[in-house]
C-alpha angles and dihedrals in degrees: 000000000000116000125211124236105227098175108095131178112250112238102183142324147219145174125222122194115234132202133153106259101089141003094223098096093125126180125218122278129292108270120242108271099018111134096170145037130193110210116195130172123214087203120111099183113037134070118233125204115186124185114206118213135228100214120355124311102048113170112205123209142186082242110037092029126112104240114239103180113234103275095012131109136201140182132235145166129268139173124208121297095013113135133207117230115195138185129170125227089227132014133335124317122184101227127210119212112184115181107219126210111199 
């Protein structure tokens, strides 16, 4: 049975601040050799949805967003240059993007 290996070396970080306004809330580009980000998001009352690239200019939605439940976090793939749009469905969330090598 192959095991996966879930402890990855932080590259960088940054927060966005979501409303729930526009979608366009976009982070930087995904770093040269990041294979990973971990998105979490400090609010506890407020759903995030994120839409990752790929490429730059994602728009995230409530409908076409990726849920990320108020003080959760997940993991997901990226590949360079890809950015992260978020909104929230009410009110305002500070969300954490770390880019992940590993």
């Amino acid at each position: 049975m192959a095991r996966q290996n879930n402890y990855y070396r932080v590259h960088s970080s940054e927060n966005l601040t979501a409303g729930t306004g526009s979608g366009t809330t976009r982070s930087g580009g995904c770093p040269d050799q990041v294979t990973k980000v971990r998105i979490a998001t400090t609010s506890s009352t407020s759903n995030t949805f994120v839409k990752i690239g790929p490429g730059a200019d994602p728009t995230a939605t409530t409908a076409n967003g990726v849920l990320i439940p108020a003080g959760e976090s997940s993991i997901f793939t990226v590949v360079k240059d890809d950015e992260i749009a978020s909104i929230t469905n009410t009110g305002s969330a500070t969300v954490n993007i770390t880019w992940l090598q590993g």
